[in-house]
C-alpha positions as CSV (number, residue, x, y, z in Angstrom):
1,X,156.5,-11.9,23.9
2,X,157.2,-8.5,22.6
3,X,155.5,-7.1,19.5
4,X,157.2,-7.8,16.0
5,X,159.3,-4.9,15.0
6,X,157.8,-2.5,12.8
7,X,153.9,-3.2,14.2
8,X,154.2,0.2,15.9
9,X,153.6,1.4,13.0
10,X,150.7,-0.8,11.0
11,X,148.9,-0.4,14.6
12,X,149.0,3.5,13.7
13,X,148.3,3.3,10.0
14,X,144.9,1.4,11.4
15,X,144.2,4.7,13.4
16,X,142.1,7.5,11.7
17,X,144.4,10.4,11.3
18,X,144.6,13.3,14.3
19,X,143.9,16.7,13.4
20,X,144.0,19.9,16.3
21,X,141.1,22.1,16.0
22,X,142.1,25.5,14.3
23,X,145.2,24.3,13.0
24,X,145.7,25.3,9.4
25,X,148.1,22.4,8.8
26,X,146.0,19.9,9.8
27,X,142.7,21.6,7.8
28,X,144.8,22.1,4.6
29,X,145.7,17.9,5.4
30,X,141.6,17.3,5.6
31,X,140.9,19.1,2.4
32,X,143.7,16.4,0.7
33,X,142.7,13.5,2.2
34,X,139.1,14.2,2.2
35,X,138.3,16.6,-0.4
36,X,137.2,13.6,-3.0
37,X,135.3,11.5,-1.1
38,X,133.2,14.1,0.1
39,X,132.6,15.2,-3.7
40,X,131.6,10.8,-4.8
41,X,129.4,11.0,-1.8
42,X,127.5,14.5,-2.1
43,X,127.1,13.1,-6.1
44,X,124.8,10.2,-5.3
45,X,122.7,13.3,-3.2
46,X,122.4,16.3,-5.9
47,X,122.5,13.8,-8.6
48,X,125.5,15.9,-11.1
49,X,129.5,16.1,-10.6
50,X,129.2,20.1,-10.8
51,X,126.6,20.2,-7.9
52,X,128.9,17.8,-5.7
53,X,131.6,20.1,-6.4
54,X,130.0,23.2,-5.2
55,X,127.9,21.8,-2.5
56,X,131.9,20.3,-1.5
57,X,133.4,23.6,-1.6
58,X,130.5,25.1,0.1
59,X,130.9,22.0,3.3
60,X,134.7,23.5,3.2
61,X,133.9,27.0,3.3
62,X,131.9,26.2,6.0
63,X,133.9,23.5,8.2
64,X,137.4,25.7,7.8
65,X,134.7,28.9,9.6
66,X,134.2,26.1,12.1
67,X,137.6,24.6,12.7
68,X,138.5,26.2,15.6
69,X,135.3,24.7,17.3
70,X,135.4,21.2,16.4
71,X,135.9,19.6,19.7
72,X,137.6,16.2,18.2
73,X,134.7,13.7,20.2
74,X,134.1,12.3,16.6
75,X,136.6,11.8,13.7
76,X,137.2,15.1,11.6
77,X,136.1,13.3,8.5
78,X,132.5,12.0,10.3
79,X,132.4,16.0,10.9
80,X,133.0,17.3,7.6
81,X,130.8,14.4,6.2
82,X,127.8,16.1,8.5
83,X,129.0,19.3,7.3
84,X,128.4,18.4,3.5
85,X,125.6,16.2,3.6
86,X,123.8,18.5,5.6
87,X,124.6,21.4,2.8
88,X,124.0,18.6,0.1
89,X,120.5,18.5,1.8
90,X,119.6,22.6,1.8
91,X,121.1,22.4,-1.9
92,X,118.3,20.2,-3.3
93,X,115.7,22.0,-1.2
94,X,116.7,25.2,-3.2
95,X,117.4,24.0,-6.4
96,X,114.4,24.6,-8.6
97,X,115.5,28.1,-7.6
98,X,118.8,27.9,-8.5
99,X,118.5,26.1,-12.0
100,X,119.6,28.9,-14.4
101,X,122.8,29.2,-12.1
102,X,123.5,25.6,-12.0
103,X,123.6,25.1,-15.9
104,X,126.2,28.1,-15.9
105,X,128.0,26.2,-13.3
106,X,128.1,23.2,-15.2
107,X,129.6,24.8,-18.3
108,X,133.2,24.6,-18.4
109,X,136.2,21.9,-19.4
110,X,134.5,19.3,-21.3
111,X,134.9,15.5,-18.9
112,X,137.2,13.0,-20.2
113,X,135.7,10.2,-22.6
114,X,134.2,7.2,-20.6
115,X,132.7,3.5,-21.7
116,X,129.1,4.8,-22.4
117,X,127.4,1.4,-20.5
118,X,129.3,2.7,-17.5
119,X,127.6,6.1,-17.9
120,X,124.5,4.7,-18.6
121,X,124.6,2.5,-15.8
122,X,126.0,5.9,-13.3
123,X,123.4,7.8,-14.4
124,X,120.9,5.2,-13.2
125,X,122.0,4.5,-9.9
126,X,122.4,8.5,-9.4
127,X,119.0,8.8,-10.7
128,X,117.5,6.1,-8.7
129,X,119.7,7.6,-5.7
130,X,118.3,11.3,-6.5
131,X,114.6,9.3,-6.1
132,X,115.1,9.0,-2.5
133,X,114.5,10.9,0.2
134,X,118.1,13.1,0.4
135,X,118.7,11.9,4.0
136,X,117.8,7.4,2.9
137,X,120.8,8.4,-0.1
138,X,123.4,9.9,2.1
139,X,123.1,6.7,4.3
140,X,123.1,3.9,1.5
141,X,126.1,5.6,-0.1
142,X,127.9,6.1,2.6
143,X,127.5,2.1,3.2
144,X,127.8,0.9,0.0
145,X,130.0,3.4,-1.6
146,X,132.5,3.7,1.0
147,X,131.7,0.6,3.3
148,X,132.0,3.0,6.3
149,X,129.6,0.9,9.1
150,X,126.3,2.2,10.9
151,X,128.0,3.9,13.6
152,X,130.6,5.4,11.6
153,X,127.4,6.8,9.2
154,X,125.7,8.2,12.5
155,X,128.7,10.1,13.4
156,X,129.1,11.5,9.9
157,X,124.9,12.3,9.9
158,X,125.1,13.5,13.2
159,X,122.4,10.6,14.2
160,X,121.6,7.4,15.9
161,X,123.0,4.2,14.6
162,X,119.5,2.6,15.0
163,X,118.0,5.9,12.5
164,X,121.0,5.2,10.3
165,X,120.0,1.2,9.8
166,X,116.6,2.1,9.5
167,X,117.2,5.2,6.4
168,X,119.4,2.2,4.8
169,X,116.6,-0.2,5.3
170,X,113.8,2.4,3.8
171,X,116.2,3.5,1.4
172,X,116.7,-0.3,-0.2
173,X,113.0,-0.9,0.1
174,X,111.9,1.9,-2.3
175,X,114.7,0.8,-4.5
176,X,113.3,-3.4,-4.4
177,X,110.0,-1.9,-5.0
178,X,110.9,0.0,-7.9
179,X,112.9,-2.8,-9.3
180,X,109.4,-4.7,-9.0
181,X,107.9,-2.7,-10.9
């Protein structure tokens, strides 16, 4: 039997999407498709919306020097993932230096309005997330945020599916023992 027409097409749509290392098209298509995920996931990491941001722009920076070298034998998102976590990590090992900077960072347009339980109840899962060890909080949002599985998370990290179950497990140990408390 052949296939239904049209399921060319949902097969392909269930692809990830190809990029070609060092093309300029296909980087300025990453940065679209990309651009705010990377931002929700570096926020459960530095713990603020402004830090995501600059850590984000920071992963791009970086990644675009990089483009020509990717080599394509994981998905381009995984990469830039490992790119931005990995800066999301040197970020909060500097930034009791850089604390007068990020304050004038995070001046400027005034957020929209939201429900104040919702932002009460953000700021303590990104609180409880900042808590963890940086590498544990890269791991459980990636899962739980995104729903991306272990092997997808060790291709973003850059790390062994069996390290990635293990930061998860560690990760939602601290947070059951705090809940305990």
């Amino acid at each position: 039997m052949g296939a239904a027409p049209g399921s060319e097409l949902m097969d392909s749509e269930l692809l990830p999407p190809t990029y070609t290392p060092g093309s300029a098209v296909d980087f300025d298509r990453l940065y679209r498709d990309s651009y705010q995920r990377v931002v929700r996931t570096l926020v459960g990491i530095v713990g603020s919306q402004a830090a995501a941001e600059d850590c984000t722009q920071e992963a791009f920076a970086k990644a675009l020097r990089a483009w020509s070298t990717w080599r394509g034998d994981v998905p381009a998102e995984a990469w830039l993932h490992r790119i931005a976590v990995n800066t999301a990590i040197s970020h909060r090992r500097h930034e009791r230096i850089r604390e007068l900077p990020s304050l004038l960072r995070r001046l400027g347009a005034p957020q929209p309005e939201r429900d104040p339980a919702a932002q009460a109840h953000e700021r303590t899962v990104i609180s409880e997330l900042r808590r963890l060890q940086p590498k544990q909080s890269a791991a459980l949002v990636l899962r739980h945020y995104y729903g991306y599985t272990n092997r997808e998370i060790a291709a973003a990290l850059g790390v062994s599916e069996r390290t990635v179950g293990q930061r998860i497990a560690d990760a939602l140990a601290a947070l059951r023992e705090r809940i305990d408390e």
